[in-house]
C-alpha positions in Angstrom: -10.1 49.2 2.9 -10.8 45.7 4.3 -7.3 45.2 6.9 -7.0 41.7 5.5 -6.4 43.4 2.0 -3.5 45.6 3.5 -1.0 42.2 2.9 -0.4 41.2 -0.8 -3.2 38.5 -1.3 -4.8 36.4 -4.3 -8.2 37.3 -2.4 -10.6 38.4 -5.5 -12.2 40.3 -3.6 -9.1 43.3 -2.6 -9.3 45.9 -5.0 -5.3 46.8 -5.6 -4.5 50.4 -5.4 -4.3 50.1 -9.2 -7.8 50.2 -9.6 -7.9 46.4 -10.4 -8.0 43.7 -8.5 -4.9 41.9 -7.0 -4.6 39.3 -9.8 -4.3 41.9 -12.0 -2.8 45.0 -10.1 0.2 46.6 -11.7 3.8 46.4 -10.8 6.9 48.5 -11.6 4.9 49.9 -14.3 3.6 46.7 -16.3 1.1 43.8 -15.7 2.0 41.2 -14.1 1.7 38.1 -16.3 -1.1 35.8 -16.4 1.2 32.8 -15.4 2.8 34.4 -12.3 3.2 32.0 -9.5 2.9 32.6 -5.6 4.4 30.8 -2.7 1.8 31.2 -0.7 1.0 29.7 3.2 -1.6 26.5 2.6 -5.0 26.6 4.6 -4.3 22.8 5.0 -0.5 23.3 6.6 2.3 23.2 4.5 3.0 25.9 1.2 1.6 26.0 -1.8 2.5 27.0 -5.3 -0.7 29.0 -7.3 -0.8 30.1 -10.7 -2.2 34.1 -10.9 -5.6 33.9 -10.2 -6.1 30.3 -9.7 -8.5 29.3 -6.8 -6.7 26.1 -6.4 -3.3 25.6 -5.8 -1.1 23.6 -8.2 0.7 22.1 -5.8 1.7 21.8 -1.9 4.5 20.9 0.0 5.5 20.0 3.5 8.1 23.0 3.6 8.3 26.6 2.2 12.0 25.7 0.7 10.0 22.7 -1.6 7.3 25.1 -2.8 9.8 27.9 -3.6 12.3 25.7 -5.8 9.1 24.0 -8.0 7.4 27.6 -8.0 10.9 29.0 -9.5 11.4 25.7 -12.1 8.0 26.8 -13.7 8.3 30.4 -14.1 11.7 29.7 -15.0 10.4 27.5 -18.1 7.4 30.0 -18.3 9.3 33.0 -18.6 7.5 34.0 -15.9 7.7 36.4 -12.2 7.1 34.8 -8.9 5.9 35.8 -5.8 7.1 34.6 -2.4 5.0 35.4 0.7 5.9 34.9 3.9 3.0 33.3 7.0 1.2 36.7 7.8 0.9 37.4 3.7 3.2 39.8 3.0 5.4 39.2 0.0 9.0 38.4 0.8 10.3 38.9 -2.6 9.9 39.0 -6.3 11.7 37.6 -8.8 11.4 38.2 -12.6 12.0 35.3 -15.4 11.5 37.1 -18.7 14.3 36.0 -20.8 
């Protein structure tokens, strides 16, 4: 396995241990929906919000706290999960917004 796919990443190109890949791996026994969002670190500084499998990123911020509260508003109205990494990757917690 590629070591940059060990960390939870939007890359296309890490097969998940679902047999899928990352933007469509499985979790807690269901998909993940199409309009989960991600905090994710920004390759320009800052965070950025991402839709699931979006190569851009729908928006960026100057601070994680920023990106987190507009990531949450939309899968809020979305009835949607989102995904907080942390800087190395690795996902710092999941929330679910189904109802």
């Amino acid at each position: 396995m590629n070591p940059a796919c060990r960390r939870a990443s939007l890359d296309a190109h890490c097969p998940s241990s679902a047999g899928g890949f990352v933007g469509s791996r499985v979790l807690r026994g269901g998909p993940v929906a199409k309009n989960t969002r991600h905090v994710v670190p920004s390759t320009s500084g800052g965070w950025s919000v991402r839709k699931q499998g979006a190569a851009r990123a729908s928006k960026t911020f100057e601070t994680k706290m920023e990106a987190e509260k507009y990531g949450k508003d939309h899968a809020q109205k979305d009835r949607a999960d989102i995904f907080v990494h942390g800087a190395n990757g690795m996902i710092q917690s999941h929330k679910t917004y189904n109802k």
